[in-house]
GUVODO-457518 format. One record per residue (C-alpha): x, y, z; residue number from 0; chain. Coordinates in pm, whole numbers, plus 32768, in hexadecimal, padded with zeros to 4 digits. Layout:
X | Y | Z | NUM | A
...
! end
This chain:
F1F2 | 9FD3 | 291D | 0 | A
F1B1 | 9F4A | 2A85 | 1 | A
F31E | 9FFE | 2AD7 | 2 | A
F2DA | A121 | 2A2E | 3 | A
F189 | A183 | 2AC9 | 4 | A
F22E | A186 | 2C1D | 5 | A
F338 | A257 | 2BAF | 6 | A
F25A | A36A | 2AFC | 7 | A
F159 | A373 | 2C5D | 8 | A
F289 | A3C1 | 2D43 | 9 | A
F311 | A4AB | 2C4B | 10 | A
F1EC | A594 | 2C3A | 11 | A
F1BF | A566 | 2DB8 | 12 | A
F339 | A613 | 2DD8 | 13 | A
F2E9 | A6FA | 2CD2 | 14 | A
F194 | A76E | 2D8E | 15 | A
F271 | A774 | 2ED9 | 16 | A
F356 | A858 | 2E3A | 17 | A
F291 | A941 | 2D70 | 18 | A
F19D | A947 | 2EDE | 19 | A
F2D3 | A99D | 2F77 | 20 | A
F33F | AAA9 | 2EA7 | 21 | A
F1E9 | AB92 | 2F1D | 22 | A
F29A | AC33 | 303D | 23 | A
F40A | AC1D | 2F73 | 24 | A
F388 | AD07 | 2E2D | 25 | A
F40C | AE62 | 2E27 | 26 | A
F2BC | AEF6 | 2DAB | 27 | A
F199 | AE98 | 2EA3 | 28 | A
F0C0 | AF13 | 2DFB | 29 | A
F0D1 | AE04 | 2D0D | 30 | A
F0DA | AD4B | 2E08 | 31 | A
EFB0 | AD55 | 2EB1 | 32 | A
EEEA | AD4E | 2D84 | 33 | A
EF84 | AC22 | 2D4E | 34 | A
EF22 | AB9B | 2E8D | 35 | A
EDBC | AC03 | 2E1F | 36 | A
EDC7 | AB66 | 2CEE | 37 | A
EE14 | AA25 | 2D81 | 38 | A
ED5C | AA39 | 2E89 | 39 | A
EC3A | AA64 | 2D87 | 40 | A
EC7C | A922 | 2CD4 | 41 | A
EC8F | A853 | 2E10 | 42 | A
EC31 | A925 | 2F4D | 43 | A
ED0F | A800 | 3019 | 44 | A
EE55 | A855 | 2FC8 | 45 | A
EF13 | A871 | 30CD | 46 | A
F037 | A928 | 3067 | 47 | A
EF4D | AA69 | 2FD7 | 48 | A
EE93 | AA41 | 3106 | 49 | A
EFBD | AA75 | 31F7 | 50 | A
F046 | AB79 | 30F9 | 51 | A
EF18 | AC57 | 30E7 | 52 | A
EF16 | AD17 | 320E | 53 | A
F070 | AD57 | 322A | 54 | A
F083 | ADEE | 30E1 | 55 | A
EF73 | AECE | 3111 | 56 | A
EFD4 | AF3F | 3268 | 57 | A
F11D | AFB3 | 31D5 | 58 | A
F08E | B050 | 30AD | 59 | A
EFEA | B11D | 3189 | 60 | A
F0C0 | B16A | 325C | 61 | A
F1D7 | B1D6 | 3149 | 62 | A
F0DB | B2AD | 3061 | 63 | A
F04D | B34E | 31A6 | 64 | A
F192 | B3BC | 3206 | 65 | A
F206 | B436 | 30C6 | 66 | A
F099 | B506 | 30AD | 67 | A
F0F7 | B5B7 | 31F1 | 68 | A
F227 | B5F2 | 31A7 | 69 | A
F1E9 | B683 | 3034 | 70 | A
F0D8 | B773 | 30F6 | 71 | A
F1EA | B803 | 31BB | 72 | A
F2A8 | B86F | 30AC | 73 | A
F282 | B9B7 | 2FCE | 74 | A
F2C1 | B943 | 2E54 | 75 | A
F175 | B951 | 2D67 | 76 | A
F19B | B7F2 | 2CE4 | 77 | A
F173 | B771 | 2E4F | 78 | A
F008 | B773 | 2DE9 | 79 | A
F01E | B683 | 2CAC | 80 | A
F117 | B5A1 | 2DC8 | 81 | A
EFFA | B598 | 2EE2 | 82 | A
EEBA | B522 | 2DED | 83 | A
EFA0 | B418 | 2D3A | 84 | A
EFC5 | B3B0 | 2EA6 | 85 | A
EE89 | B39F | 2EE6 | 86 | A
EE36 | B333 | 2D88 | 87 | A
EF03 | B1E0 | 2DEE | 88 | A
EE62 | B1C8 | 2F41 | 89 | A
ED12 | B1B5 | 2E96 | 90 | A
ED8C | B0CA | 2D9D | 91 | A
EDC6 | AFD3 | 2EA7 | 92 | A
EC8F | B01A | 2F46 | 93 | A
EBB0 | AFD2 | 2E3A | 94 | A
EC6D | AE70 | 2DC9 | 95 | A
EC1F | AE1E | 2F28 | 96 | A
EAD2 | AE5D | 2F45 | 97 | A
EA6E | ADBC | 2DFF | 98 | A
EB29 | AC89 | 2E7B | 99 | A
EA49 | ABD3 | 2F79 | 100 | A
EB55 | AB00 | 2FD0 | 101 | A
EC36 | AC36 | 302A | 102 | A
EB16 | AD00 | 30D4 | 103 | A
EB20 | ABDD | 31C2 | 104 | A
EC5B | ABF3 | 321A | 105 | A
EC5A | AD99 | 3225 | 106 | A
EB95 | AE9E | 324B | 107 | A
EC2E | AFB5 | 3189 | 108 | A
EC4A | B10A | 31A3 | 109 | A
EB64 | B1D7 | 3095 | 110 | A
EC3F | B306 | 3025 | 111 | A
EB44 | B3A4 | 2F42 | 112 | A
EAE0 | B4E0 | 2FFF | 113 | A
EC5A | B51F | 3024 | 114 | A
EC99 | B517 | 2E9C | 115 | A
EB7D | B5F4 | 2E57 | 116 | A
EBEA | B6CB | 2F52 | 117 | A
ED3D | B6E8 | 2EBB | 118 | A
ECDB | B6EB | 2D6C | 119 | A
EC40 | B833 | 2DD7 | 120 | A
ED47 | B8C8 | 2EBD | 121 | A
EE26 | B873 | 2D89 | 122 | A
ED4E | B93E | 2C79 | 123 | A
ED48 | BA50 | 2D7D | 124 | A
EEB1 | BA46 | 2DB4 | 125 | A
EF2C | BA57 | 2C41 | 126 | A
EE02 | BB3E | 2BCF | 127 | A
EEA4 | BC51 | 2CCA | 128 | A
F02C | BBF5 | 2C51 | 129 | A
EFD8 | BC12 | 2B0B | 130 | A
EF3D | BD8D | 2B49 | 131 | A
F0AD | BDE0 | 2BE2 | 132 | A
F135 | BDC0 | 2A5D | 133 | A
EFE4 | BE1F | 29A3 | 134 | A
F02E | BFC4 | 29D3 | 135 | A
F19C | BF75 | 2967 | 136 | A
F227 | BFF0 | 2834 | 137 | A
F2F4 | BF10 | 274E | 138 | A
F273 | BDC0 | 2687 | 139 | A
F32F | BCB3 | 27C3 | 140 | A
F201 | BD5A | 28C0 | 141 | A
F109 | BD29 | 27DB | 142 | A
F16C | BBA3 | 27A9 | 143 | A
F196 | BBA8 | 292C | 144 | A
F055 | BC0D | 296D | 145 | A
EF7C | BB4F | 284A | 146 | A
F049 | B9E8 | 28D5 | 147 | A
EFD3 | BA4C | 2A44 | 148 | A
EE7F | BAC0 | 29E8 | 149 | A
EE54 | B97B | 2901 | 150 | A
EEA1 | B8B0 | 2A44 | 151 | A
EDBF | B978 | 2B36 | 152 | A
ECA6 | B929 | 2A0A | 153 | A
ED1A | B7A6 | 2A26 | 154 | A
ECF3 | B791 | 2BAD | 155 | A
EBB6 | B86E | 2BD5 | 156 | A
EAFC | B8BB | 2A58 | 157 | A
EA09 | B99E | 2B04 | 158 | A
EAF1 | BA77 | 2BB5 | 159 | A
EA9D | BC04 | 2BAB | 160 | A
EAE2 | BC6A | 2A25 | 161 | A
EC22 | BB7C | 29F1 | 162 | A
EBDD | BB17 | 2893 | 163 | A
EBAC | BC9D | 281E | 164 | A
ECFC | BCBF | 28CA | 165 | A
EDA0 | BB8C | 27F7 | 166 | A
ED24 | BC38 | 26CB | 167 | A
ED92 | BD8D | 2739 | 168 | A
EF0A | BCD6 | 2793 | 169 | A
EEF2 | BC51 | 262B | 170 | A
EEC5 | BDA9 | 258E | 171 | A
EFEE | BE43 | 2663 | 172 | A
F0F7 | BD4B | 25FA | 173 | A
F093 | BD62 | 248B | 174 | A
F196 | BDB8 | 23C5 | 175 | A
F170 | BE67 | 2258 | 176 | A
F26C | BDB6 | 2161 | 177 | A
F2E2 | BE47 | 200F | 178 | A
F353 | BD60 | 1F39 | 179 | A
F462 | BDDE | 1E4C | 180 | A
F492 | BD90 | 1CE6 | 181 | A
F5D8 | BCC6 | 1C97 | 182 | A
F713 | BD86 | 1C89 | 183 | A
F7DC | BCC3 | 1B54 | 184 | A
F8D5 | BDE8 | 1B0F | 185 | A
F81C | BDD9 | 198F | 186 | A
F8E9 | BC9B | 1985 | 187 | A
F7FE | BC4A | 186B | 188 | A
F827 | BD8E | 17AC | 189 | A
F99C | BD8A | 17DC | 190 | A
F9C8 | BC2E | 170C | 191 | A
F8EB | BC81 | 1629 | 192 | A
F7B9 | BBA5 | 1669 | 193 | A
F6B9 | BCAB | 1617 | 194 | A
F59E | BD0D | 172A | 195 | A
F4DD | BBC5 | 1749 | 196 | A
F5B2 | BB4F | 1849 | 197 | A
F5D2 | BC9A | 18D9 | 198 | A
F462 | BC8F | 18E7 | 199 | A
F452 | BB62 | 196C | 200 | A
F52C | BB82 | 1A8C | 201 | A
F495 | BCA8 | 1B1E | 202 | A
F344 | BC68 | 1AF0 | 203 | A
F32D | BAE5 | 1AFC | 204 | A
F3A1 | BAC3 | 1C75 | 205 | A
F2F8 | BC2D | 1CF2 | 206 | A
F19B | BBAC | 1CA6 | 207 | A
F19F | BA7F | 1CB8 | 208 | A
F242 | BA9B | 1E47 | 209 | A
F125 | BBB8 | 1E84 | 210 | A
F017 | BAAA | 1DF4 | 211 | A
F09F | B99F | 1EE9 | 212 | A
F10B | BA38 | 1FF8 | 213 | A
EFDF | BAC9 | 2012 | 214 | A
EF0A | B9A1 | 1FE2 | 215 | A
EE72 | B8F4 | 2158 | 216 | A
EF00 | B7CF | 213B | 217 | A
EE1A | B6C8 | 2216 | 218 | A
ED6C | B7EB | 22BB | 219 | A
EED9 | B870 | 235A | 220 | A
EEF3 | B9A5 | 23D1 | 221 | A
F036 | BA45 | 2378 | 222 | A
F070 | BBD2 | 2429 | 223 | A
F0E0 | BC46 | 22ED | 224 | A
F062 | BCFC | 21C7 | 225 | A
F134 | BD19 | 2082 | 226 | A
F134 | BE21 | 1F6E | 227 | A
F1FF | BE37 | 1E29 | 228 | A
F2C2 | BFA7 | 1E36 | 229 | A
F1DD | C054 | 1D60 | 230 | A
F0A8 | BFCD | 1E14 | 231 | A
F173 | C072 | 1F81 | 232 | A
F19E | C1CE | 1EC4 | 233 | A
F04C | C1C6 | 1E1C | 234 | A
EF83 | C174 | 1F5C | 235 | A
F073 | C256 | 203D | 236 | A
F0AF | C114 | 210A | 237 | A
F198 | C154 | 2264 | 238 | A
F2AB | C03D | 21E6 | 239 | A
F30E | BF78 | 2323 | 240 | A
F40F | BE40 | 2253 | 241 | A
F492 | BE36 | 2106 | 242 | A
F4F4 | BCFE | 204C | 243 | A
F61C | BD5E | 1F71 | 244 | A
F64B | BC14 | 1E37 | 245 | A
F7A9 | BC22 | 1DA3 | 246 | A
F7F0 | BB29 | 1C89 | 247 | A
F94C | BADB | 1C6A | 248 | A
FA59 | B9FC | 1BBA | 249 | A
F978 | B9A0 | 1AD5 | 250 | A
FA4D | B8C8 | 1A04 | 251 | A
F9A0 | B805 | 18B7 | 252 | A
FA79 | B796 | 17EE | 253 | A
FAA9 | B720 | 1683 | 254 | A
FA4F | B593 | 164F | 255 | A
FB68 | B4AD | 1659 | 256 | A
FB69 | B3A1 | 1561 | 257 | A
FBCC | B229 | 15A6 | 258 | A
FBED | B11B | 14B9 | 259 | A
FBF5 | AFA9 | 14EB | 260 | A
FB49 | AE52 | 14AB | 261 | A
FAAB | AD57 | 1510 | 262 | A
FAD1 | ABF0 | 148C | 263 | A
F964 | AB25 | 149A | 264 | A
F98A | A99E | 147E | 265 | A
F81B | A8C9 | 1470 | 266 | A
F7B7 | A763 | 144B | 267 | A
F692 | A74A | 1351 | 268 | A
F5B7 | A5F9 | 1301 | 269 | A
F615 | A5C1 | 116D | 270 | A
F50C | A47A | 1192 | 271 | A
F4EA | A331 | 11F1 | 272 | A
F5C6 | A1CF | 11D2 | 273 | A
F523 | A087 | 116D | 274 | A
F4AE | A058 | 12E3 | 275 | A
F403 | A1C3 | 12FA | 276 | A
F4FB | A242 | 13EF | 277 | A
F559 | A3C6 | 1390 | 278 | A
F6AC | A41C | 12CE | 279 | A
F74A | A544 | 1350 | 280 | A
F86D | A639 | 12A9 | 281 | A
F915 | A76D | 1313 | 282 | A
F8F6 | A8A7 | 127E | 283 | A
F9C6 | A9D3 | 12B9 | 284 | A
F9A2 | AB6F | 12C1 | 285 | A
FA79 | AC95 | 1305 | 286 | A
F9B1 | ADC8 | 1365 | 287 | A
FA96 | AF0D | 134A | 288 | A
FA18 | AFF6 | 145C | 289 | A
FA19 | B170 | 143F | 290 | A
F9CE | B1F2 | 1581 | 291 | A
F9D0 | B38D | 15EE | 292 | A
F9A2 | B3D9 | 1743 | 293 | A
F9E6 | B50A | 183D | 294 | A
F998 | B564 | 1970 | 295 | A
F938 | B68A | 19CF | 296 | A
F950 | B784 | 1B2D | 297 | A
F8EA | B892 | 1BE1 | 298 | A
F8B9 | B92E | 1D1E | 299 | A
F7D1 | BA26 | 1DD8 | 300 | A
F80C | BAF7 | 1F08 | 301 | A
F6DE | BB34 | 1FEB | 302 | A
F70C | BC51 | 20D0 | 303 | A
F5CF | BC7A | 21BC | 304 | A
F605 | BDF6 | 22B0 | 305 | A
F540 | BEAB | 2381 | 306 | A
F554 | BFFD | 231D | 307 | A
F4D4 | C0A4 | 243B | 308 | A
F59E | C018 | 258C | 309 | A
F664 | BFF6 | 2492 | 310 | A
F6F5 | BE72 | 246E | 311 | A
F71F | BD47 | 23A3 | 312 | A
F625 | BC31 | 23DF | 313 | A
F70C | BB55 | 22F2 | 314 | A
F7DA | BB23 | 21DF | 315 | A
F80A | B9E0 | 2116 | 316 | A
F878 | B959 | 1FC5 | 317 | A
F7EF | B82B | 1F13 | 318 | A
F896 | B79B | 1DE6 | 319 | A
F82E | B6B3 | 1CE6 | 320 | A
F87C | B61B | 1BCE | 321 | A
F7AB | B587 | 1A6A | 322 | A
F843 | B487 | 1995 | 323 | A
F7E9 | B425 | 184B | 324 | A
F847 | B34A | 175F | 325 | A
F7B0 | B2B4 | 161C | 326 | A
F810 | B186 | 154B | 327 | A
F815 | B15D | 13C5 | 328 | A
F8A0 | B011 | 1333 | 329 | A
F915 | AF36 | 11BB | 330 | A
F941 | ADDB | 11B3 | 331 | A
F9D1 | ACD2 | 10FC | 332 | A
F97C | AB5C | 10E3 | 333 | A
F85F | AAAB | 1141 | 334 | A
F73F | AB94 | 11C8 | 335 | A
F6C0 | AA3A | 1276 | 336 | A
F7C8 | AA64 | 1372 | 337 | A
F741 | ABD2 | 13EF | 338 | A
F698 | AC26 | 1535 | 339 | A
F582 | AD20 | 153F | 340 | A
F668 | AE09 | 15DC | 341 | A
F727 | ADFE | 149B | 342 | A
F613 | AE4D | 13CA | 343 | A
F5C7 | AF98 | 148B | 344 | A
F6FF | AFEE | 144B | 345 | A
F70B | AFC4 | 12EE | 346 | A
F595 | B03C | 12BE | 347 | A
F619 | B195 | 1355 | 348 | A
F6DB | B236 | 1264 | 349 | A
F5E1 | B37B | 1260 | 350 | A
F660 | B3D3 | 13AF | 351 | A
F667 | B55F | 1429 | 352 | A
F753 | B5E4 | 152B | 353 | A
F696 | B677 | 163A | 354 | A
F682 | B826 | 1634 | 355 | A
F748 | B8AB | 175B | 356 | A
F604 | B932 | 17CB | 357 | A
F589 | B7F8 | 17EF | 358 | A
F6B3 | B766 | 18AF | 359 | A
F6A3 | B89E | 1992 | 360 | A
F53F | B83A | 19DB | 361 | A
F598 | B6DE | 1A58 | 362 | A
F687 | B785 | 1B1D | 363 | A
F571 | B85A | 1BA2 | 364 | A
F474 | B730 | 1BC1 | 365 | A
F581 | B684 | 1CCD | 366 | A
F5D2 | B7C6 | 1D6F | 367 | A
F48C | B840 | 1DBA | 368 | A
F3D1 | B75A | 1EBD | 369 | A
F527 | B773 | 1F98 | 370 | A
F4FB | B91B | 1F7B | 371 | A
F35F | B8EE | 1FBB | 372 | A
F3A6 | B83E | 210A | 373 | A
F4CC | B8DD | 214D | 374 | A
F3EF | BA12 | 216E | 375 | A
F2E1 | B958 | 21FB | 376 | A
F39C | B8E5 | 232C | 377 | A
F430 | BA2B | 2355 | 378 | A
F2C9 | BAE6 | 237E | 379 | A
F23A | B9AD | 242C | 380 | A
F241 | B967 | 25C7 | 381 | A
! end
């Protein structure tokens, strides 16, 4: 121990040296000088912070200053969000400073509040009038223009002339009215003979149920959209601006597949006791004939989004998925000691039912619809 001591006091005296050191060495100095603060803090004679201190802060300000003035020479809009998170930093190391009595006594810093304020209004001004230039344009790219400018010129200066009727009025402008189509299946269910509950299903089933959530706010978010089944567009007279077209295709469900096989089950059992109490074992043996049917099942849907009136295609995707199923029945011969629970559910399910194809097709539909729902979503989203 008397070696060791030694050892660990001269290696945290390098390790100090070297992490004092590295104050005027770090890329960020920023960090930096809070850093220097923070030590300085916990013991106000440390010389390395000391020494470090002033020479950070001197060239913070000196690089932020320069990059403010040279941001207010140029033209660009975002110049403004540039010069307050200049400032923003200056401040920063202004206030760990001051708070710092070690640090105030080494500088006296300069207090960049009136500039931010000042800023923070020049920079509500500036985007409230850049967002006017796209507010009187036509088309739903002006509208999200000038609602993103007008939201910042309500960040920098809230009280600013009537900026939050003009977010709202933005809004409005770039709303878009959305009919949602039923599914197109070419009658694939009519065609193979499945009756008209499928039929039913597949145009109704994803129509409403897209209107209901689509239509839902979702935390309180605003989407610029508002969505109408076809008949509800034609019965209100609505001015369509999108259409969501839903084809279901490939649909492929086929006919189980059966698969036959076993399993042989082998389990030591306690028969009783010798003359010393210790437990007898023996073996006992099963074979569990498996009949397993199984399919899986596909299908496909197209979702074409347009703009019928410039007119264009927002987008146009395809999701696939698939449903497999598969059920179990089971016989066995020999000991019924030697099975597993998992053998006895499949020899207690002989009563099985193969699933309706209306029922596959609405698995199908269950794993195919949230990808559709936000695939519209982030299409009428900003």
């Amino acid at each position: 121990m008397k070696y060791f001591l030694p050892f660990l006091f001269f290696t945290s005296i390098l390790a100090s040296c070297g992490s004092n050191k590295s104050l005027l060495e770090r890329s960020d100095e920023d960090k930096a000088l809070q850093e220097a603060v923070k030590r300085l803090n916990k013991n106000s004679n440390d010389d390395d912070a000391t020494a470090a201190l002033p020479i950070l802060y001197k060239s913070i300000l000196k690089t932020r200053l320069a990059r403010i003035k040279s941001y207010e020479l140029g033209a660009d809009i975002g110049r403004w969000d540039k010069i307050i998170d200049e400032y923003e930093a200056l401040q920063q190391a202004y206030n760990s400073i001051v708070e710092s009595s070690p640090a105030f006594k080494l500088i006296t810093p300069e207090n960049f509040s009136t500039q931010i304020v000042e800023s923070r209004d020049a920079a509500g001004m500036a985007y409230y009038d850049y967002a006017q230039t796209y507010l009187g344009k036509e088309g739903r790219d002006n509208a999200k223009n000038a609602y993103t400018n007008f939201k910042k010129a309500d960040r920098y200066a809230p009280d600013y002339k009537d900026v939050k009727s003009k977010i709202n009025q933005a809004f409005e402008n770039a709303i878009v009215d959305v009919v949602i189509n039923p599914i197109e299946d070419d009658r694939y269910f009519f065609n193979a003979g499945w009756g008209s509950s499928g039929l039913n299903y597949s145009n109704e089933y994803f129509q409403r149920t897209l209107l209901r959530d689509l239509s839902y706010n979702e935390n309180n978010k605003k989407y610029a959209a508002r969505f109408y089944s076809d008949w509800e567009a034609g019965r209100e007279n609505i001015q369509v601006d999108w259409t969501v077209n839903l084809r279901l295709r490939n649909v492929d469900i086929p006919q189980p597949i059966r698969n036959t096989f076993r399993r042989d089950r082998s389990k030591q059992i306690e028969t009783g006791k010798d003359t010393s109490g210790r437990a007898i074992y023996r073996t006992v043996t099963a074979t569990v004939n498996v009949n397993r049917m199984s399919f899986t099942a596909n299908a496909q849907m197209d979702v074409l989004i347009k703009d019928i009136v410039t007119p264009t295609t927002i987008s146009n995707r395809s999701f696939r998925e698939s449903y497999r199923w598969e059920e179990e029945s089971a016989s066995y011969t020999g000991d019924q000691r030697a099975l597993t629970d998992e053998d006895w559910k499949s020899i207690n399910n002989l009563n099985y039912v193969n699933p309706r194809r209306e029922d596959v097709l609405e698995e199908l539909y269950r794993k195919l619809y949230p990808q559709i729902l936000n695939n519209i979503r982030n299409n009428v989203n900003w």
